[in-house]
C-alpha positions as CSV (number, residue, x, y, z in Angstrom):
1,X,6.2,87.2,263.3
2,X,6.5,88.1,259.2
3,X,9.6,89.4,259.9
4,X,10.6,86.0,261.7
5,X,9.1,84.1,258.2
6,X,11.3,86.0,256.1
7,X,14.0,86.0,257.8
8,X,13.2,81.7,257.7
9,X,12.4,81.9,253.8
10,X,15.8,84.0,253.0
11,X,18.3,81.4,255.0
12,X,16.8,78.4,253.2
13,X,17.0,80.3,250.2
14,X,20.7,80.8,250.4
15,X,21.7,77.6,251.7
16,X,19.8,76.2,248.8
17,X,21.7,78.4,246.5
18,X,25.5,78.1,248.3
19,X,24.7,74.0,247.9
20,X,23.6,74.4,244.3
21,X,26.6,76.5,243.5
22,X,28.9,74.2,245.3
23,X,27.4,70.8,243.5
24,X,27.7,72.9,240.3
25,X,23.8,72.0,239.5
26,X,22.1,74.1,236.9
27,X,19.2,74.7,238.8
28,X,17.3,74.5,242.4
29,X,13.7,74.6,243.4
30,X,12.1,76.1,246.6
31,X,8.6,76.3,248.0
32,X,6.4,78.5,246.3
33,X,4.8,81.3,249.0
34,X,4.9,84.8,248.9
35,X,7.9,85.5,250.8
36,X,10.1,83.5,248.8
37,X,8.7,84.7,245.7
38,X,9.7,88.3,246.7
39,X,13.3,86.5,247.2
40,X,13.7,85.3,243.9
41,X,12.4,88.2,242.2
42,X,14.9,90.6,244.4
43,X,17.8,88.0,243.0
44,X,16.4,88.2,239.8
45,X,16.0,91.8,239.1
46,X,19.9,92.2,240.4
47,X,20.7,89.8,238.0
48,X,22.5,87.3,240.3
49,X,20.1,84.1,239.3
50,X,19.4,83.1,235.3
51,X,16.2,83.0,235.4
52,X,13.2,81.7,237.1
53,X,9.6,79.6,236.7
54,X,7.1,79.0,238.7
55,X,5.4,74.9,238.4
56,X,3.5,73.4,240.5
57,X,3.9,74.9,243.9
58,X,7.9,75.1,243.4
59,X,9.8,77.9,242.1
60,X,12.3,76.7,239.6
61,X,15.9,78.9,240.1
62,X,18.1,79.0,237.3
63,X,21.5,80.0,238.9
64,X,24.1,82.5,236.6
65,X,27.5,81.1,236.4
66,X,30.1,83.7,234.5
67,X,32.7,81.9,232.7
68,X,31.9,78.7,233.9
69,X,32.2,79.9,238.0
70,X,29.8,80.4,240.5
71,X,28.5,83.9,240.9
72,X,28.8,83.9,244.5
73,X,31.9,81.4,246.2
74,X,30.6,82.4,249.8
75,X,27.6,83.3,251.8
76,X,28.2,84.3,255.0
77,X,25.4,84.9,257.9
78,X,25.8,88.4,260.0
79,X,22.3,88.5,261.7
80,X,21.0,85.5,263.7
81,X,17.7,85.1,265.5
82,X,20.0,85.1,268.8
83,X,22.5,87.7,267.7
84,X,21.0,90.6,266.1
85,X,23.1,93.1,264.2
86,X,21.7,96.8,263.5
87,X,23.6,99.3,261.7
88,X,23.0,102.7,261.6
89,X,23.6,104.8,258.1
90,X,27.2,106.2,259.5
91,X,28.2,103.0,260.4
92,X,26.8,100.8,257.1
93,X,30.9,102.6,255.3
94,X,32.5,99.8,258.2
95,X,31.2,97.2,256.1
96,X,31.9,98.9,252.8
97,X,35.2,99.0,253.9
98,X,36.0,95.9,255.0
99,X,34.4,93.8,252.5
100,X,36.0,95.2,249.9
101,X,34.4,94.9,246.0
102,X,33.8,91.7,245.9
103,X,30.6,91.1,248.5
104,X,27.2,92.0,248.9
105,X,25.5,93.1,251.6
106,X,22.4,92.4,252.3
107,X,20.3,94.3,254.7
108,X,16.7,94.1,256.1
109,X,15.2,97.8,256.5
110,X,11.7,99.9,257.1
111,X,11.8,99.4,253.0
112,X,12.4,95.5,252.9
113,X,15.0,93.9,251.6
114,X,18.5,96.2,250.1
115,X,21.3,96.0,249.0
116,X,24.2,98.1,250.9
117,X,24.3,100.6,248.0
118,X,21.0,101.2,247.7
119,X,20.5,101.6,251.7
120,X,23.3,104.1,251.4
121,X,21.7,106.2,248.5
122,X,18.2,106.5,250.9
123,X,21.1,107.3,253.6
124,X,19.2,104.7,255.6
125,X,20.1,101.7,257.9
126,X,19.3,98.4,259.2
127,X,19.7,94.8,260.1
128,X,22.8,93.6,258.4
129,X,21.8,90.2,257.5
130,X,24.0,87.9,254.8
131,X,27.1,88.8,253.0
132,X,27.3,87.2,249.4
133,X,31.1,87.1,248.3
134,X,32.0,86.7,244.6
């Protein structure tokens, strides 16, 4: 059931940040909770959102535009809670290959929440879940 939360918490987030990207807005806010403060921290220590404060039960998002664009131009969903999509460390180089430099994959493992490259350095797999394309 956690798993099911996060997995809730993480889509909102990114449709929240794919709409604030696409309206060009300087900032969004979610919900504050636990999960979603794990969320923002993760985007924040990879340094794909500005910044981030936390008021009043809401967690304020500063998105990070470079050069005036939008860090990410697409978020696509691989995992859904109907379709479930597992990858196992071999097979994580099919979607190195095929998305190229310019995405990043984001995978739900026995660690949390990684990045492809960092689920390929602890030669571990997992549940591919969003692709975020720059």
């Amino acid at each position: 059931m956690k798993l099911v939360n996060f997995m809730q918490n993480i889509r909102e987030f990114l449709n929240k940040l794919h709409i604030g990207y696409k309206c060009r807005s300087a900032n969004i806010k979610v919900p504050f909770n636990v999960e979603n403060s794990k969320i923002v921290h993760f985007f924040y220590e990879k340094g794909w959102i500005k910044l981030y404060v936390i008021q009043n039960k809401d967690i304020n998002i500063y998105l990070r535009y470079i050069n005036n664009k939008p860090l990410f131009t697409a978020i696509k969903f691989i995992s859904t809670s109907g379709h479930r999509k597992y990858f196992s460390k071999e097979k994580l180089s099919f979607y190195k290959k095929n998305n190229g430099g310019n995405a990043h994959v984001l995978l739900h493992t026995s660690y949390g929440l990684l990045t492809l490259k960092i689920a390929e350095g602890l030669a571990i797999g997992g549940e591919v879940s969003y692709v975020l394309y720059d």
